[in-house]
C-alpha positions as CSV (number, residue, x, y, z in Angstrom):
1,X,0.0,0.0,0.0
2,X,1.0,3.4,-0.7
3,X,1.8,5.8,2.4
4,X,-0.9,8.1,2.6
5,X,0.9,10.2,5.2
6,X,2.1,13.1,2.5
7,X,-1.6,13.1,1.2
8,X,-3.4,12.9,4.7
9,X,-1.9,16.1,5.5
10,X,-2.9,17.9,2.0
11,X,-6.1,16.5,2.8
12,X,-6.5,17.9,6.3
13,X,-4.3,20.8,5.3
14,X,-7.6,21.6,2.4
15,X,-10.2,20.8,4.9
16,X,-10.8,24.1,6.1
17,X,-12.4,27.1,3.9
18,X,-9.6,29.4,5.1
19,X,-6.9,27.3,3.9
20,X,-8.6,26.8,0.7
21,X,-8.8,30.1,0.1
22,X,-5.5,31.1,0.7
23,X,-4.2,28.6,-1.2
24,X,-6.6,29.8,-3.9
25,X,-5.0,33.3,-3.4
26,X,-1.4,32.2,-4.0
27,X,-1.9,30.2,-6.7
28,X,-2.0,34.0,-8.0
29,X,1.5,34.3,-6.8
30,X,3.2,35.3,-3.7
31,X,1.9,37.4,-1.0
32,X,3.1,39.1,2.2
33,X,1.0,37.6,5.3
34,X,-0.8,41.0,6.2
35,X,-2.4,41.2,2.4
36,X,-3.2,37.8,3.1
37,X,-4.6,37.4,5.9
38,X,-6.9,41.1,5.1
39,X,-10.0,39.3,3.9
40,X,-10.7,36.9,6.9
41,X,-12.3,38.0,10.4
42,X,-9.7,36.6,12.6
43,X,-6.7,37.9,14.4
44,X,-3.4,37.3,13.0
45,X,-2.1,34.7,15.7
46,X,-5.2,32.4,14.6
47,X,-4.6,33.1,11.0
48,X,-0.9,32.1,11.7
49,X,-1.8,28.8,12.7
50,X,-4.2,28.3,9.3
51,X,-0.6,28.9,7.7
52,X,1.5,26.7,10.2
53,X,-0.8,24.3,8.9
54,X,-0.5,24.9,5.1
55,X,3.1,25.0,5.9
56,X,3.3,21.8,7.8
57,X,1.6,20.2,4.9
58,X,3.9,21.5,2.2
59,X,1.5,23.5,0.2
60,X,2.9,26.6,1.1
61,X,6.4,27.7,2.3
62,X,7.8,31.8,3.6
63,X,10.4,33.6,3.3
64,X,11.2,36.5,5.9
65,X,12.7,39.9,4.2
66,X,13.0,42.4,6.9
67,X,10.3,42.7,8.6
68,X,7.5,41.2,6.1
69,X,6.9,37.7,6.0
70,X,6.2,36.6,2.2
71,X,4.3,33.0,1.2
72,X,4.5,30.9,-1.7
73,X,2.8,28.3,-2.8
74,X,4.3,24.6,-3.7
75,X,2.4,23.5,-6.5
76,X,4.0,20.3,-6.9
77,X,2.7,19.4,-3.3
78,X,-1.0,20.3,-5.2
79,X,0.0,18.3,-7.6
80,X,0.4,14.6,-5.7
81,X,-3.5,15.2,-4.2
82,X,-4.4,16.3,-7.6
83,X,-2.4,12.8,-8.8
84,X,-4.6,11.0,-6.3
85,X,-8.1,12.6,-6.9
86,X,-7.4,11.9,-10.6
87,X,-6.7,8.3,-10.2
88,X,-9.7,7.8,-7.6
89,X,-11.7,9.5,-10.4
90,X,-10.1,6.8,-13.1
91,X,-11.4,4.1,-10.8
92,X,-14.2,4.7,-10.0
93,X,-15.8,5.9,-13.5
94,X,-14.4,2.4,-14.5
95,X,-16.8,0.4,-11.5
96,X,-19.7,2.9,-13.0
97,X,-19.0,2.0,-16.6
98,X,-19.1,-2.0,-15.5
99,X,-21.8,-1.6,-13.2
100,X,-23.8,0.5,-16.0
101,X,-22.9,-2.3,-18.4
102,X,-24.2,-4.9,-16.2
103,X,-27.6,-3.2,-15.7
104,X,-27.9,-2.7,-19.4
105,X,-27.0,-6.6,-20.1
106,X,-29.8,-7.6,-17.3
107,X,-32.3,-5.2,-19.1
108,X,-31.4,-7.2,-22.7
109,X,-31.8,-10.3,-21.1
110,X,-35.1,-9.7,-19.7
111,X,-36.5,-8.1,-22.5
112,X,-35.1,-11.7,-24.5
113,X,-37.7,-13.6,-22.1
C-alpha cells in the first residue's frame, strides 16, 4: 500500500475554507501575510496557525525579508493530491461503466424472455 501520510496532511491541510482560500489566493503568486490574511475575520495569531498548517503540509512555504513575512505556494505538493483525486476518479468511472454495463446486459436479457 502506498503511504498516505504526505496526502493525509494535503487533505487535512484543504479541509478548512480558510486554507482553501488562501491557497486559492497564492496560486495568483506570492503574497506578504498581512495582504493575506486582510480578507478573513480573525486575528493574526489564529490566522498564523491556518498557515503553520498549510506549511506543515507543504503546500505553502515563507520567506522572511526584513520585517515582512512573504508565502509561496508549492504547487508540486498540489500536484500529488491532484495525482490521487485523478486516479480515484479513473477508478471509480471504470466500477460505473461496468456496473452500468451490467444493468444494461440484465435489461437485454429480460426483454429476450
Amino acid at each position: 500500500m502506498v503511504n498516505q501520510q504526505p496526502l493525509d496532511g494535503i487533505f487535512h491541510a484543504l479541509a478548512d475554507p480558510t486554507r482553501r482560500a488562501v491557497v486559492h489566493r497564492l496560486l495568483k503568486g506570492a503574497a506578504p501575510v498581512t495582504q493575506l490574511a486582510g480578507p478573513f475575520d480573525m486575528g493574526l495569531p489564529a490566522f498564523l496557525k491556518h498557515l503553520a498548517v498549510l506549511e506543515g503540509a507543504g503546500l505553502i512555504r515563507s520567506e522572511k525579508r526584513g520585517r515582512v513575512r512573504t508565502c509561496h505556494i508549492e504547487a508540486d505538493r498540489l500536484g500529488a493530491a491532484e495525482t490521487w483525486l485523478s486516479d480515484q476518479r479513473a477508478i471509480w468511472q471504470g466500477r460505473a461503466d461496468r456496473l452500468a454495463d451490467f444493468i444494461e446486459s440484465q435489461t437485454d436479457q429480460e426483454h429476450e424472455i
